[in-house]
Predicted model as a PDB file, atoms N, CA, C, CB and O in Angstrom, pLDDT in the B-factor column:
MODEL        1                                                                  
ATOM      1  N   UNK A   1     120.805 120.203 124.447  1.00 52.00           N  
ATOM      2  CA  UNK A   1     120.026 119.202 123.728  1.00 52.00           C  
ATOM      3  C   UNK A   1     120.933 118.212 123.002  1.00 52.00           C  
ATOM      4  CB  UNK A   1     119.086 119.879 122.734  1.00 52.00           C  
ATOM      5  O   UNK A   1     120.417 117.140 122.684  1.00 52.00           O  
ATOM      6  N   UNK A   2     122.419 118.460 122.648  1.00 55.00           N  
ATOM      7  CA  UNK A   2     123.240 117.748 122.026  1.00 55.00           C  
ATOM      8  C   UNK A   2     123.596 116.569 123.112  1.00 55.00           C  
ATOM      9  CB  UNK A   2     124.392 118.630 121.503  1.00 55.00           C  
ATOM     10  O   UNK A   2     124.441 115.731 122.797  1.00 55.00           O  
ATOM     11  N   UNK A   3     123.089 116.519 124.113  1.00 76.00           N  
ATOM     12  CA  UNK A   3     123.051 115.300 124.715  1.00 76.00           C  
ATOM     13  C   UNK A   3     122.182 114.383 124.894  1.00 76.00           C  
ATOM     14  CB  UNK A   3     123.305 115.405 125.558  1.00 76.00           C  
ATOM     15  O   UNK A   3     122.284 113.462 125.705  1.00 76.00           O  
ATOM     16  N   UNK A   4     120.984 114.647 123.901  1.00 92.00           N  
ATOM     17  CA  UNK A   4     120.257 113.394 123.930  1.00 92.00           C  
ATOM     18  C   UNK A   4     120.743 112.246 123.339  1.00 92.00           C  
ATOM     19  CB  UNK A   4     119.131 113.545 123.424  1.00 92.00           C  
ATOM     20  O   UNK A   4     121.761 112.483 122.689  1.00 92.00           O  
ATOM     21  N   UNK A   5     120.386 111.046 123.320  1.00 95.00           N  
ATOM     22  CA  UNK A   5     120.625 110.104 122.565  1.00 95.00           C  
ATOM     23  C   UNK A   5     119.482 109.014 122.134  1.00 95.00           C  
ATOM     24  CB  UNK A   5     121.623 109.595 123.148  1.00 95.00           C  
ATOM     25  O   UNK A   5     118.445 108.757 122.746  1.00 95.00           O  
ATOM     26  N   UNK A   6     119.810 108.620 121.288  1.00 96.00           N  
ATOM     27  CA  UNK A   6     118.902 107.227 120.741  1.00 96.00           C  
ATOM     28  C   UNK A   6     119.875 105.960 120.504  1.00 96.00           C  
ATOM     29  CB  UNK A   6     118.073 107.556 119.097  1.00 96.00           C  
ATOM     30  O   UNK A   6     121.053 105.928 120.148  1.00 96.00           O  
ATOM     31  N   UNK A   7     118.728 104.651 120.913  1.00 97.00           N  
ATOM     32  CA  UNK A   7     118.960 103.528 121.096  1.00 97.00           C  
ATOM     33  C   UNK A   7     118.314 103.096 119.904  1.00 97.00           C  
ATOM     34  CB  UNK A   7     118.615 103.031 122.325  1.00 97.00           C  
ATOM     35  O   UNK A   7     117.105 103.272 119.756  1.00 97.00           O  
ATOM     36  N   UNK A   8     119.140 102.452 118.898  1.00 98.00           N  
ATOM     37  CA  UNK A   8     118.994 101.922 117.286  1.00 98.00           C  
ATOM     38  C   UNK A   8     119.251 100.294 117.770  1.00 98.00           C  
ATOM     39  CB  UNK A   8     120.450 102.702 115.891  1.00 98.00           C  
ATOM     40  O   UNK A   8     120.137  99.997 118.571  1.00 98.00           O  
ATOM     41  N   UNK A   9     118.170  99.122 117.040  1.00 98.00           N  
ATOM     42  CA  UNK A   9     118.292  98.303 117.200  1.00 98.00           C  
ATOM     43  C   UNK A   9     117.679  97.619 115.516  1.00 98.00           C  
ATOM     44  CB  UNK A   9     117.826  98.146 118.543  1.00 98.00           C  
ATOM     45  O   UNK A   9     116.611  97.919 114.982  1.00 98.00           O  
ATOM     46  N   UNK A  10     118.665  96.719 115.011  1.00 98.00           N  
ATOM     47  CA  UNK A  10     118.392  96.045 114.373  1.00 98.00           C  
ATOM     48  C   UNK A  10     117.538  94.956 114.100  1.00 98.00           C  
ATOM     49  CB  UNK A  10     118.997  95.977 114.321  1.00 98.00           C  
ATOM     50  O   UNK A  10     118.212  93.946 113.895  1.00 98.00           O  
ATOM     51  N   UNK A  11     116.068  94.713 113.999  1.00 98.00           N  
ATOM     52  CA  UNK A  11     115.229  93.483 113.934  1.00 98.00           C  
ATOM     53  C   UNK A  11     114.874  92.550 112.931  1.00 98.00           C  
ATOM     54  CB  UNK A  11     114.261  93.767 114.239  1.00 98.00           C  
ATOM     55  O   UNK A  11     114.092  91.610 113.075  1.00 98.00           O  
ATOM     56  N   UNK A  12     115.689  92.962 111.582  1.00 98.00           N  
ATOM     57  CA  UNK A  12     114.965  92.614 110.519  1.00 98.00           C  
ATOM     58  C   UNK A  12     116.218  92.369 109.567  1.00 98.00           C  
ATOM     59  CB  UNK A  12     113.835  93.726 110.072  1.00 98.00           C  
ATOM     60  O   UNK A  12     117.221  93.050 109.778  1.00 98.00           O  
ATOM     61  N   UNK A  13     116.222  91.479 108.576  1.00 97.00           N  
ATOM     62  CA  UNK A  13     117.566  91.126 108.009  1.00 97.00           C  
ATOM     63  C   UNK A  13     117.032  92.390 106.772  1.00 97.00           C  
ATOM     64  CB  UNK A  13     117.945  89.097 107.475  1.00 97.00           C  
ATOM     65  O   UNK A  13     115.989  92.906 106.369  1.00 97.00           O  
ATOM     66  N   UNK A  14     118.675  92.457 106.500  1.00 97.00           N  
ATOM     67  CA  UNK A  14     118.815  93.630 105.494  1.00 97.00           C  
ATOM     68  C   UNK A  14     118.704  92.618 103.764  1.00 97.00           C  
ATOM     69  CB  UNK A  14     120.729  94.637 105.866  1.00 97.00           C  
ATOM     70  O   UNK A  14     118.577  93.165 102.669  1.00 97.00           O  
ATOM     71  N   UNK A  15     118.791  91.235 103.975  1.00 97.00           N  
ATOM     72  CA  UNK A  15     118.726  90.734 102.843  1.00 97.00           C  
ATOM     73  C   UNK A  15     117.477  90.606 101.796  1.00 97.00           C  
ATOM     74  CB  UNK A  15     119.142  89.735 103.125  1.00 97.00           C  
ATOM     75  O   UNK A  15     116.374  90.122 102.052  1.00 97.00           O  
ATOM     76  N   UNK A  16     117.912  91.149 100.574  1.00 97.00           N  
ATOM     77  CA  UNK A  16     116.748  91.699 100.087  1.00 97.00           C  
ATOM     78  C   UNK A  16     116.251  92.759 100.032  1.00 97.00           C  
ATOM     79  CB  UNK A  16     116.073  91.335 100.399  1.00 97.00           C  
ATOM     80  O   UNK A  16     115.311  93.057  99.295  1.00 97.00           O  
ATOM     81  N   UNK A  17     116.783  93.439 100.762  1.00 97.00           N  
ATOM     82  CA  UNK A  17     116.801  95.081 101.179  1.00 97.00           C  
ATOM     83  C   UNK A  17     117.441  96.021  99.638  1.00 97.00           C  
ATOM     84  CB  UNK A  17     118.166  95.335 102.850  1.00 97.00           C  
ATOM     85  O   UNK A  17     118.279  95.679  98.804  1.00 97.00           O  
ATOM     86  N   UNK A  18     116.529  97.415  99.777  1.00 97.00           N  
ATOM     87  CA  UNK A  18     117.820  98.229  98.310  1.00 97.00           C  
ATOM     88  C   UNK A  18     119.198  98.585  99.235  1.00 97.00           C  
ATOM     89  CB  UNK A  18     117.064 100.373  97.364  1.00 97.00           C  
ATOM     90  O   UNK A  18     119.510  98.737 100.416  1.00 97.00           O  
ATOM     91  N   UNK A  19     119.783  98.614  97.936  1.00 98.00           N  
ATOM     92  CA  UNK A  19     121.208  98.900  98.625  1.00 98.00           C  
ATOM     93  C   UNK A  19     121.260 100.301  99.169  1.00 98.00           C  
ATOM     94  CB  UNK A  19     122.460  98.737  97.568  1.00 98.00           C  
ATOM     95  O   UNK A  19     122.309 100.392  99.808  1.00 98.00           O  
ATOM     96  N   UNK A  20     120.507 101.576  99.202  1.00 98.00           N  
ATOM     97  CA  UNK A  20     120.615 102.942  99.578  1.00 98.00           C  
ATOM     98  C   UNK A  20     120.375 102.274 101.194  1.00 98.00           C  
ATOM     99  CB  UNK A  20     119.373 104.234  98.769  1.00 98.00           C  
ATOM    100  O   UNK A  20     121.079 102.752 102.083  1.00 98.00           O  
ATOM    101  N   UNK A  21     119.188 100.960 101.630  1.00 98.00           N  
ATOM    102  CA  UNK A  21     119.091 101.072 102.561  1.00 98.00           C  
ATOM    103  C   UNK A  21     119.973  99.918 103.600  1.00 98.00           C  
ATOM    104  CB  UNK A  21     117.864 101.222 102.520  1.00 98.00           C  
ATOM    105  O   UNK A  21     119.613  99.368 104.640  1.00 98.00           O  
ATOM    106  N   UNK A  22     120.977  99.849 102.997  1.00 98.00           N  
ATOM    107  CA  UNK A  22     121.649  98.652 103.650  1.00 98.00           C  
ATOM    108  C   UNK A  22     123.093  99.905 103.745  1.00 98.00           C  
ATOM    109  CB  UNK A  22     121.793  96.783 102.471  1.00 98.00           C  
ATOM    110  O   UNK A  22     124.028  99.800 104.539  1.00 98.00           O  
ATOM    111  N   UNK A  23     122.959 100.781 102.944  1.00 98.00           N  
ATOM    112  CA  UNK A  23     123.989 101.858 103.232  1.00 98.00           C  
ATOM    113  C   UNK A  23     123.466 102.710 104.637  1.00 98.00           C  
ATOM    114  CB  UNK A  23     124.118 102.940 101.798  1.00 98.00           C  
ATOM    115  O   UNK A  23     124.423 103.103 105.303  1.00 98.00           O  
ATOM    116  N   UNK A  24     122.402 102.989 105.083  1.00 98.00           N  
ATOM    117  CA  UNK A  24     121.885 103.805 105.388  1.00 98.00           C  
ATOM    118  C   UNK A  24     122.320 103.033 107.345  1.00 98.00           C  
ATOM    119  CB  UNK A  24     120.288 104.020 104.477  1.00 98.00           C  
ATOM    120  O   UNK A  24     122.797 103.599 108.328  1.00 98.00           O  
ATOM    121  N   UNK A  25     121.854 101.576 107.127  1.00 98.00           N  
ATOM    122  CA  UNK A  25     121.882 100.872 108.352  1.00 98.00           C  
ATOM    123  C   UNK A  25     123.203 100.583 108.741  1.00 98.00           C  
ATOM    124  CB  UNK A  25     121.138  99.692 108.300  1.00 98.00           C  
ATOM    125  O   UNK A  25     123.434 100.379 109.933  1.00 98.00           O  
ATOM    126  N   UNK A  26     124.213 100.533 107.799  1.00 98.00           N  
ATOM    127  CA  UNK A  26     125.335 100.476 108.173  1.00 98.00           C  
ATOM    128  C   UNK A  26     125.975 101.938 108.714  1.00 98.00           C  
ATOM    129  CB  UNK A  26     125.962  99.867 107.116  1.00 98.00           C  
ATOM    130  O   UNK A  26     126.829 102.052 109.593  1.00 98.00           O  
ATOM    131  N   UNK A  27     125.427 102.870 108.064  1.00 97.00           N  
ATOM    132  CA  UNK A  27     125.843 103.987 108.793  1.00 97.00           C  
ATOM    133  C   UNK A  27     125.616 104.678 109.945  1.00 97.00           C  
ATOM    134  CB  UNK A  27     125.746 104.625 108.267  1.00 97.00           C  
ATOM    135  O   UNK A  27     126.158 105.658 110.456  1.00 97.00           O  
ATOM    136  N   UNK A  28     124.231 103.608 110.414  1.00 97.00           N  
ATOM    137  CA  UNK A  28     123.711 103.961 111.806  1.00 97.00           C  
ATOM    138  C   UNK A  28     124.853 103.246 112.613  1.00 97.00           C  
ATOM    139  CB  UNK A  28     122.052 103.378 112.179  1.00 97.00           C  
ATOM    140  O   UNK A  28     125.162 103.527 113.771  1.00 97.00           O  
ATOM    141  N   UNK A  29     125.343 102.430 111.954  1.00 97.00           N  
ATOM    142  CA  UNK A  29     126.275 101.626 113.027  1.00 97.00           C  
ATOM    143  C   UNK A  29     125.853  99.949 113.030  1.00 97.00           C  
ATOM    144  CB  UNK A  29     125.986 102.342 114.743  1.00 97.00           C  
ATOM    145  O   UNK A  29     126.413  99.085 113.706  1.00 97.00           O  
ATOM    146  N   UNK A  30     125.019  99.801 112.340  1.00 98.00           N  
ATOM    147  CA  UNK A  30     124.350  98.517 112.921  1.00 98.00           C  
ATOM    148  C   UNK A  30     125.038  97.616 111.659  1.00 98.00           C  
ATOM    149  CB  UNK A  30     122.347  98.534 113.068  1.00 98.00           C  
ATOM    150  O   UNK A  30     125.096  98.097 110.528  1.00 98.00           O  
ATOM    151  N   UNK A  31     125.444  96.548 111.902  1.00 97.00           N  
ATOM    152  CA  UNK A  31     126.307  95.319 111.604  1.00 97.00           C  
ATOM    153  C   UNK A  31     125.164  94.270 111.253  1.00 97.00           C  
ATOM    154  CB  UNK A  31     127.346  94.812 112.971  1.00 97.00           C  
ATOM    155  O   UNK A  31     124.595  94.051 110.183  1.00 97.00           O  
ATOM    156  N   UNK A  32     125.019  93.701 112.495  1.00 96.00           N  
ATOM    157  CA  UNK A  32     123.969  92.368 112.407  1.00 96.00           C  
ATOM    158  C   UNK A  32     122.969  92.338 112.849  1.00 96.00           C  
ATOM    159  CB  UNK A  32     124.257  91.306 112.877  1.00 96.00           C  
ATOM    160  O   UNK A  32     122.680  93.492 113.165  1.00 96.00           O  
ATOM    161  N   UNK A  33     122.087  91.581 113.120  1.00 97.00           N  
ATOM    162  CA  UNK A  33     120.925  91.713 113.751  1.00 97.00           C  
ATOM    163  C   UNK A  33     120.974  91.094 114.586  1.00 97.00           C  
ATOM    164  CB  UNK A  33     119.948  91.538 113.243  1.00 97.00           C  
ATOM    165  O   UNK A  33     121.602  90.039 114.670  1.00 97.00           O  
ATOM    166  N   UNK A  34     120.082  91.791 115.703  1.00 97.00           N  
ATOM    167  CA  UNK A  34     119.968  92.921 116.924  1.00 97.00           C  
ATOM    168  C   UNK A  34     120.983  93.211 117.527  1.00 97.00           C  
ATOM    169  CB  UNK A  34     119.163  92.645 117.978  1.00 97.00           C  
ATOM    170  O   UNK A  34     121.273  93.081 118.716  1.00 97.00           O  
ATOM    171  N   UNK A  35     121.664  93.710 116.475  1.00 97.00           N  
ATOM    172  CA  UNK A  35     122.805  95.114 117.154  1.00 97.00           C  
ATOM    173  C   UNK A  35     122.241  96.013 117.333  1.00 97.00           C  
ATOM    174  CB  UNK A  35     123.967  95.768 116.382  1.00 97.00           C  
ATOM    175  O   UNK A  35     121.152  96.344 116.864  1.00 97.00           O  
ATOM    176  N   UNK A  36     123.354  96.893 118.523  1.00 97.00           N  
ATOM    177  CA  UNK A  36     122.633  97.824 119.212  1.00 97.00           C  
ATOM    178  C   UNK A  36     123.427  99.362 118.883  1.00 97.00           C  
ATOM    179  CB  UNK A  36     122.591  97.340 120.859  1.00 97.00           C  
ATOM    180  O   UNK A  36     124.632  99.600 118.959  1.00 97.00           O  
ATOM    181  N   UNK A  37     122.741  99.932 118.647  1.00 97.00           N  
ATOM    182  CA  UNK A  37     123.825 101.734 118.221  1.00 97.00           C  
ATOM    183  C   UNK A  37     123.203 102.836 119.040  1.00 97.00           C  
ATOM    184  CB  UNK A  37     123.643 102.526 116.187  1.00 97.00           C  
ATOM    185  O   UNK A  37     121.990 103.000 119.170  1.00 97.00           O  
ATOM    186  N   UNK A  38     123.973 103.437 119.479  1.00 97.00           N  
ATOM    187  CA  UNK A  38     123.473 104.591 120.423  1.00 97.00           C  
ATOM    188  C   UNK A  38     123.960 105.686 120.158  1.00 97.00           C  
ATOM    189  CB  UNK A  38     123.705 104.463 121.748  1.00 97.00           C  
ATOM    190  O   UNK A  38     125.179 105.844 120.231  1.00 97.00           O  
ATOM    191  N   UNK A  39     122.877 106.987 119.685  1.00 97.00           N  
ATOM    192  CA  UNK A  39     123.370 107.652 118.549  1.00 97.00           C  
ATOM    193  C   UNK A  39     122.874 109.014 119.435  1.00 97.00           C  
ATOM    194  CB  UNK A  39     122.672 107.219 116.842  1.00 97.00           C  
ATOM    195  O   UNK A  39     122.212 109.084 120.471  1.00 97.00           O  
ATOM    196  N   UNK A  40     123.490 110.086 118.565  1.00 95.00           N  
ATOM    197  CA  UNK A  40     123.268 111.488 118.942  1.00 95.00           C  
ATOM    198  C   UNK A  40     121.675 111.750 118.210  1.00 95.00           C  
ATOM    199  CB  UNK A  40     124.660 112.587 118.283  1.00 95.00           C  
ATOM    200  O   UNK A  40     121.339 111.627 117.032  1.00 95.00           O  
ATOM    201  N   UNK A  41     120.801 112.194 119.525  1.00 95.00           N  
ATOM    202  CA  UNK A  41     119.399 112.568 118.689  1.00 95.00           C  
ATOM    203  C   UNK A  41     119.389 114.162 117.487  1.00 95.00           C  
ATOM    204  CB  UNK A  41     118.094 112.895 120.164  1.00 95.00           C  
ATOM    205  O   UNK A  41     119.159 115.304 117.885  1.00 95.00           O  
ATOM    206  N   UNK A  42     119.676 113.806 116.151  1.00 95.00           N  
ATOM    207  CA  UNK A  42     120.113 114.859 115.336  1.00 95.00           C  
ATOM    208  C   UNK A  42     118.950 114.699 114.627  1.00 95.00           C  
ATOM    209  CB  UNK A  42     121.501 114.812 114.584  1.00 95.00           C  
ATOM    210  O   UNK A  42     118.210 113.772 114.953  1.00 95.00           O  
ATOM    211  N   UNK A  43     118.468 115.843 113.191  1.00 96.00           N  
ATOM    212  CA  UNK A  43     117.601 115.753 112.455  1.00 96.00           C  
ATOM    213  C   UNK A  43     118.184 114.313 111.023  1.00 96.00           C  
ATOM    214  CB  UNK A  43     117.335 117.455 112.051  1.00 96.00           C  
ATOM    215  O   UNK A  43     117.676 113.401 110.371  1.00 96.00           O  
ATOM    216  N   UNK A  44     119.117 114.779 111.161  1.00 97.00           N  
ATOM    217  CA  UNK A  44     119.931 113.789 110.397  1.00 97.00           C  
ATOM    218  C   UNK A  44     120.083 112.249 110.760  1.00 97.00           C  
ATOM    219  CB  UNK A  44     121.206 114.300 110.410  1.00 97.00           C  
ATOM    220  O   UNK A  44     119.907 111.319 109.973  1.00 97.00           O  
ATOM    221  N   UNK A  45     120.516 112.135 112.367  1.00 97.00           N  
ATOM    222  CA  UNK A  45     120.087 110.698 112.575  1.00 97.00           C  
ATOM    223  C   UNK A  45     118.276 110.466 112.578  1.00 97.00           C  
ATOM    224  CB  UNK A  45     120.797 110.226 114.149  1.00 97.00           C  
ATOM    225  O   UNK A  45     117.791 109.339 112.667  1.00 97.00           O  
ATOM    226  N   UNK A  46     117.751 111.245 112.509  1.00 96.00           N  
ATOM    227  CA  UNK A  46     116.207 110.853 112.719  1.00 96.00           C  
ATOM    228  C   UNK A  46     115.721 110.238 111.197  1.00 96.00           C  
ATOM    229  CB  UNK A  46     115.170 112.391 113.219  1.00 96.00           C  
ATOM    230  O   UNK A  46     115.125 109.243 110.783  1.00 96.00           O  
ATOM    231  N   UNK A  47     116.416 111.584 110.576  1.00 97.00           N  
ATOM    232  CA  UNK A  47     115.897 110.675 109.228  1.00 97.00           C  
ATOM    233  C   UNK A  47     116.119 109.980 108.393  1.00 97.00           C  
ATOM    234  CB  UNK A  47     115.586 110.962 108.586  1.00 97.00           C  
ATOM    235  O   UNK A  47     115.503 109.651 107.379  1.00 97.00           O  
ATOM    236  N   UNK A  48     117.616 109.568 109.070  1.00 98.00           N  
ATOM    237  CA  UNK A  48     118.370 107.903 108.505  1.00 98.00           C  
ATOM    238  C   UNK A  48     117.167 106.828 109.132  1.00 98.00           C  
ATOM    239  CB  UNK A  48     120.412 107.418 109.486  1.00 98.00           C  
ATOM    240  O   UNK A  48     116.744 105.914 108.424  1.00 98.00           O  
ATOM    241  N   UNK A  49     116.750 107.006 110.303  1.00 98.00           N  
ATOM    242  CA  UNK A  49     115.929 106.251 111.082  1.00 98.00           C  
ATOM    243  C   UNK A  49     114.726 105.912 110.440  1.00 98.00           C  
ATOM    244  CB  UNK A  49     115.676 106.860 112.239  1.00 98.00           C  
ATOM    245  O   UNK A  49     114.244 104.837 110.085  1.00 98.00           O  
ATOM    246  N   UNK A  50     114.308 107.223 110.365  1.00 98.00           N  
ATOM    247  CA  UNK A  50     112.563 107.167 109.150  1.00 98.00           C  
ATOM    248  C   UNK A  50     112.710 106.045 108.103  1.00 98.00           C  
ATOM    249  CB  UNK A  50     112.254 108.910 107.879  1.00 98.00           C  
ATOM    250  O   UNK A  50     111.933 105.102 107.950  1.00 98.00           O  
ATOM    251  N   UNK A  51     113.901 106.317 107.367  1.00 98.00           N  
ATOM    252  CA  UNK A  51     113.756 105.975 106.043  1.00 98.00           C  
ATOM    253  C   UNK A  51     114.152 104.513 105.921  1.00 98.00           C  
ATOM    254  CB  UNK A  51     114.563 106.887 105.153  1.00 98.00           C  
ATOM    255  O   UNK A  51     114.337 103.970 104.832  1.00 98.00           O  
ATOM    256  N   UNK A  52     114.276 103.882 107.135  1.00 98.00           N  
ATOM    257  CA  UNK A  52     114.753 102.521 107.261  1.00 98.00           C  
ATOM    258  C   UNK A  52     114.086 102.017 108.318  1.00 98.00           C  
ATOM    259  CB  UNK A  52     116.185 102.363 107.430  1.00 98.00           C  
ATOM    260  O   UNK A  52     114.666 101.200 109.032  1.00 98.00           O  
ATOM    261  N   UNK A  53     112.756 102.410 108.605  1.00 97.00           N  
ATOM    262  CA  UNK A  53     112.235 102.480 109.842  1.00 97.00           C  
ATOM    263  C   UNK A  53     111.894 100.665 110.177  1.00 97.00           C  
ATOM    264  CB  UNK A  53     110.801 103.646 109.799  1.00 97.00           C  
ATOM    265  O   UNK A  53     112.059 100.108 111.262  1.00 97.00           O  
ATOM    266  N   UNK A  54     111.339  99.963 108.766  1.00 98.00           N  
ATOM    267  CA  UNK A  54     110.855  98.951 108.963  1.00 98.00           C  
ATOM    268  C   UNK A  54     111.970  97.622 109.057  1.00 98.00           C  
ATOM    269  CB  UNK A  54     109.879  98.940 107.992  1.00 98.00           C  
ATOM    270  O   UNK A  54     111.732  96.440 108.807  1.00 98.00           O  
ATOM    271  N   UNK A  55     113.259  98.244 109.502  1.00 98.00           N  
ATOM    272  CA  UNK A  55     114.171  97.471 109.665  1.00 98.00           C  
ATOM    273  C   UNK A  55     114.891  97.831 111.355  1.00 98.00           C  
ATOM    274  CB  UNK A  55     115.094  97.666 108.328  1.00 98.00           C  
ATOM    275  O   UNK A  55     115.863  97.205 111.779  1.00 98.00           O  
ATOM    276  N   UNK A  56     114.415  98.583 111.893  1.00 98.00           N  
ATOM    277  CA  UNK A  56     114.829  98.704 112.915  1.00 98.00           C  
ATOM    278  C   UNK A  56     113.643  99.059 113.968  1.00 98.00           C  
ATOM    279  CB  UNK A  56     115.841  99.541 112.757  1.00 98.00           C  
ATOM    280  O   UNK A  56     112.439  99.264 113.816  1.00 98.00           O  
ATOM    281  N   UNK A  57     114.449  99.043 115.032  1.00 97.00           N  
ATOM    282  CA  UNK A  57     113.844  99.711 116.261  1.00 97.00           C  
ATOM    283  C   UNK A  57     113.999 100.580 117.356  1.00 97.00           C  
ATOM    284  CB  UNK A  57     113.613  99.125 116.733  1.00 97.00           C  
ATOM    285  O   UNK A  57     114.913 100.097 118.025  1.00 97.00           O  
ATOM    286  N   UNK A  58     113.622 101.522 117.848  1.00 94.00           N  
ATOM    287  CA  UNK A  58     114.265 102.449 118.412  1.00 94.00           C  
ATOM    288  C   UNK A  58     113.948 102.948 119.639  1.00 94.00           C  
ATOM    289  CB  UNK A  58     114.302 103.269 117.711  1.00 94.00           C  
ATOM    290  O   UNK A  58     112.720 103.024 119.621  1.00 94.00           O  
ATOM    291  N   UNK A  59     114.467 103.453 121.028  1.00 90.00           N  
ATOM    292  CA  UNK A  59     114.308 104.001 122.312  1.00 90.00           C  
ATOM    293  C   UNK A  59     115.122 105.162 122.460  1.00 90.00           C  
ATOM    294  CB  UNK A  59     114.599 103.061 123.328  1.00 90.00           C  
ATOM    295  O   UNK A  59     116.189 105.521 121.962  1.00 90.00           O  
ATOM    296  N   UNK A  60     114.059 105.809 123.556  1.00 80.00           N  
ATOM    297  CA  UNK A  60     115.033 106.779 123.871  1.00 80.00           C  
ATOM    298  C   UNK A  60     114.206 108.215 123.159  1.00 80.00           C  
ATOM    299  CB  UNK A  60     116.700 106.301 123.152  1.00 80.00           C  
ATOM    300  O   UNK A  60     114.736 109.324 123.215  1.00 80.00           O  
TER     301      UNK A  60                                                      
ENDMDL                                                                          
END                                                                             
């Protein structure tokens, strides 16, 4: 199962954003918008994902 992955995409500017969640998107990997991060499907990446959900987008 450690080989699934997810496709993280940036849609939404982080400006204006709290800073926990501009930490959170940078740690997915994502830089600018619509950058693309392709991540290990973990409980941990899921719920970096949740908690920043309305700033990104996701496949996979």
């Amino acid at each position: 199962m450690a080989d699934k992955k997810i496709k993280v995409k940036l849609v939404k500017s982080l400006i204006g954003t709290k800073e926990s969640h501009r930490a959170t998107v940078r740690g997915l990997g994502l830089r600018k918008l619509n950058s693309v991060s392709e991540l290990e499907d973990t409980p941990a990446v899921r719920g970096m994902i949740n908690k920043v959900a309305y700033l990104v987008k996701c496949e996979g």
